[in-house]
N, C-alpha and C positions, 0 to 999 in steps of 0.2 A: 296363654289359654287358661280360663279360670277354669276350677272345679267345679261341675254342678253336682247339687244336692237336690232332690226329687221328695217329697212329701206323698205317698204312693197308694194305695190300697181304698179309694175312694170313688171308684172299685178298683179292683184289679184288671179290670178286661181295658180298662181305660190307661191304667199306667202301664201294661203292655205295648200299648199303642204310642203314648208320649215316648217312649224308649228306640221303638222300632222310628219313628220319624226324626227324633235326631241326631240316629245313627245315619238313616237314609239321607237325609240333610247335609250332611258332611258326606259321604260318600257322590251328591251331586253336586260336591264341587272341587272333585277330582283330585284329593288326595287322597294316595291309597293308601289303605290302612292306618291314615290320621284320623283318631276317634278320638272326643273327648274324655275325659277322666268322670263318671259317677257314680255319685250312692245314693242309692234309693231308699227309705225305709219308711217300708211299707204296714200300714195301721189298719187294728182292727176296725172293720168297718160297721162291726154291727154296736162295738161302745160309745164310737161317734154320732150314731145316730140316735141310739138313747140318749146321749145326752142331747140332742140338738132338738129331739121332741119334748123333752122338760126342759126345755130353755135353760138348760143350766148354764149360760155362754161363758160365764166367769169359772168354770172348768175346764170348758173346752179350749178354751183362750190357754190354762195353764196348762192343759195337756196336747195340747198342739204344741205350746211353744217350747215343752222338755222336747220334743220332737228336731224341729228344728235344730236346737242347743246342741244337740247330740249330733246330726246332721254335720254344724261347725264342728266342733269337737275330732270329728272325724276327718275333717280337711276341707269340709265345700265352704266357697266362695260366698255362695250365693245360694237361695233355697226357693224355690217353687211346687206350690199346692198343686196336684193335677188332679183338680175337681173346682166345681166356680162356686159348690155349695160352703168352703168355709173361707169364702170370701166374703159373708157376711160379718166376716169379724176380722179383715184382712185390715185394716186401721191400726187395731190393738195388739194387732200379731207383729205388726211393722216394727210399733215403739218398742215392743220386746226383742226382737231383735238383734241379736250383734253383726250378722250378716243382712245383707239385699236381699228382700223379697220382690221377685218379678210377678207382675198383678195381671192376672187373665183378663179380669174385668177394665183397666186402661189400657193393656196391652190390642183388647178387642172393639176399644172406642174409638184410637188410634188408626186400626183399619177402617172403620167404622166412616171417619173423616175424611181418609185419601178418597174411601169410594163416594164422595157426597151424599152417603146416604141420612134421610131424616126424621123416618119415622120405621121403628124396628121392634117385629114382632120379636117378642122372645120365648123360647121353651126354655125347662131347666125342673130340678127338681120341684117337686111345694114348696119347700124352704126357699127359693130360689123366686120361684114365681111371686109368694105371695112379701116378698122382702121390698127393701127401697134401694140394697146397696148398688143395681143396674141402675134405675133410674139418677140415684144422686151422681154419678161420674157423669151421664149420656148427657144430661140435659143441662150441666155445665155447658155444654156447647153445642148447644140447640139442637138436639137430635133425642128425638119422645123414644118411649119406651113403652111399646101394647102390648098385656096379656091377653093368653087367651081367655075365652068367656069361663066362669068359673066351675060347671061340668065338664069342660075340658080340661083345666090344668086337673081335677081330679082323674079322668081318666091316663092323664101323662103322665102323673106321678104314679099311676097305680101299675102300670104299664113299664115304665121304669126299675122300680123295684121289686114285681116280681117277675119279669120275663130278660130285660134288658141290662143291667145290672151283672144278671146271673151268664150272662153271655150269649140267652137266648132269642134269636132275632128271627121273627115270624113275618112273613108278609105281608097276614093282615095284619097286623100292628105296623108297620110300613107303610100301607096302604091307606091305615088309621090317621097316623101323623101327618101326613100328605094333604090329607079330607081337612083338617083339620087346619093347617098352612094355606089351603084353596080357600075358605071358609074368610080367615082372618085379610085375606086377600082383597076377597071381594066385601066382605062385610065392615073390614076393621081401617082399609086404605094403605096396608101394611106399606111398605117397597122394599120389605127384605126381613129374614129371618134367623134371628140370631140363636144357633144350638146350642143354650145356654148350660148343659151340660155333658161333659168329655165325653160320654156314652151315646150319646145322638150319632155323634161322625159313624160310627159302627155300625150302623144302619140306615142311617139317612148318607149315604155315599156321594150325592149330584152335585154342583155346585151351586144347581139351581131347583125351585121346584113353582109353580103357581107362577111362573117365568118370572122371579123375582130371584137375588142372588141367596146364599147361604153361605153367614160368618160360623164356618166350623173353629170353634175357641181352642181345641186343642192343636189346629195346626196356627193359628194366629199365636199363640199361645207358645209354642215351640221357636215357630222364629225368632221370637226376639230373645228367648232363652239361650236361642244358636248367636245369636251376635250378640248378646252381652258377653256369652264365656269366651266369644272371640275378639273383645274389647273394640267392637263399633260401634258407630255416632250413633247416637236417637233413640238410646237404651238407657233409661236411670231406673235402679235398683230401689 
């Protein structure tokens, strides 16, 4: 069983969540009290975002990757971001590296492909929405990638970080995201929508909404986490 190392605090409400699912993960598959071995370490979330608003990426790059480094250092295996926002620079992160980074963003195309799906809306942060790094993996293999109309990803992002983020989950903004999923449905020809960020699942709970399916990244995201540290097929680091 490897060690995993968690990348954590982007936000916290969401690496609470990656922790709780692959504890629960292992506990449904009926070894009792076999848990795997980790370390989380958790970053402040509000210097990553200043830097990620000055584009300073050639920072965040170095200060992500003391991150990780120390992560190894401390015994994990292998290291995973639980956020899809600094996967925009999950390329550069890779080559730095001494350990296996598991990628939310292939680990969620991957699903992506078993379900045949082809054309996929995405939420996720700004940074997120208005980036290429979803599209460059998806459309490798013929599967588009639609945002939403460009008043809406501002209300998602704004919605994000000051209500959801903070752990706070309203119905209308529930209710908003929903509108907004129906919208891209019928407007955009979506067949399914991708919660392009770990804080979504926290509120958008259904599998489905606009009767189309929903790829929650952090539990996509978590399994393959669970079978790499348990050294099964179909997982590369």
């Amino acid at each position: 069983m490897k060690k995993i190392g968690l990348i954590g605090g982007l936000g916290p409400e969401a690496t609470v969540d990656y922790y709780q699912k692959i504890i629960d993960s292992f506990k449904s598959r009926g070894n009792e009290l076999v848990y795997p071995e980790i370390m989380i370490y958790s970053v402040n979330m509000s210097e990553f975002l200043d830097m990620m608003k000055k584009k300073a990426y050639d920072r965040v790059v170095s200060w992500l990757s003391e991150k990780i480094k120390a992560l190894a250092l401390a015994g994990a295996d292998f290291v995973a971001l639980t956020a899809n926002t600094p996967h925009l620079l999950f390329d550069r992160l890779k080559e730095k590296s001494d350990v296996p980074l598991i990628s939310i963003v292939e680990a969620t195309c991957r699903e992506a492909l078993k379900r045949g799906i082809k054309r996929a809306g995405l939420f996720g942060t700004g940074f997120t929405m208005n980036a290429s790094f979803y599209p460059e993996v998806f459309e490798k293999h013929g599967i588009d990638i639609i945002f939403p109309a460009p008043a809406d990803k501002e209300l998602i992002n704004h919605k994000l970080f000051s209500e959801i983020e903070l752990g706070i989950f309203k119905e209308e903004t529930r209710a908003m995201l929903v509108a907004i999923i129906q919208k891209m449905a019928a407007e955009q020809q979506i067949d399914s929508i991708i919660l392009g960020c770990t804080e979504f699942p926290l509120i958008l709970k259904e599998t489905s909404y606009a009767g189309i399916p929903v790829l929650d990244t952090t539990r996509i995201h978590v399994k393959e986490i669970v079978s790499y540290c348990l050294n099964e097929t179909g997982v590369t680091g």
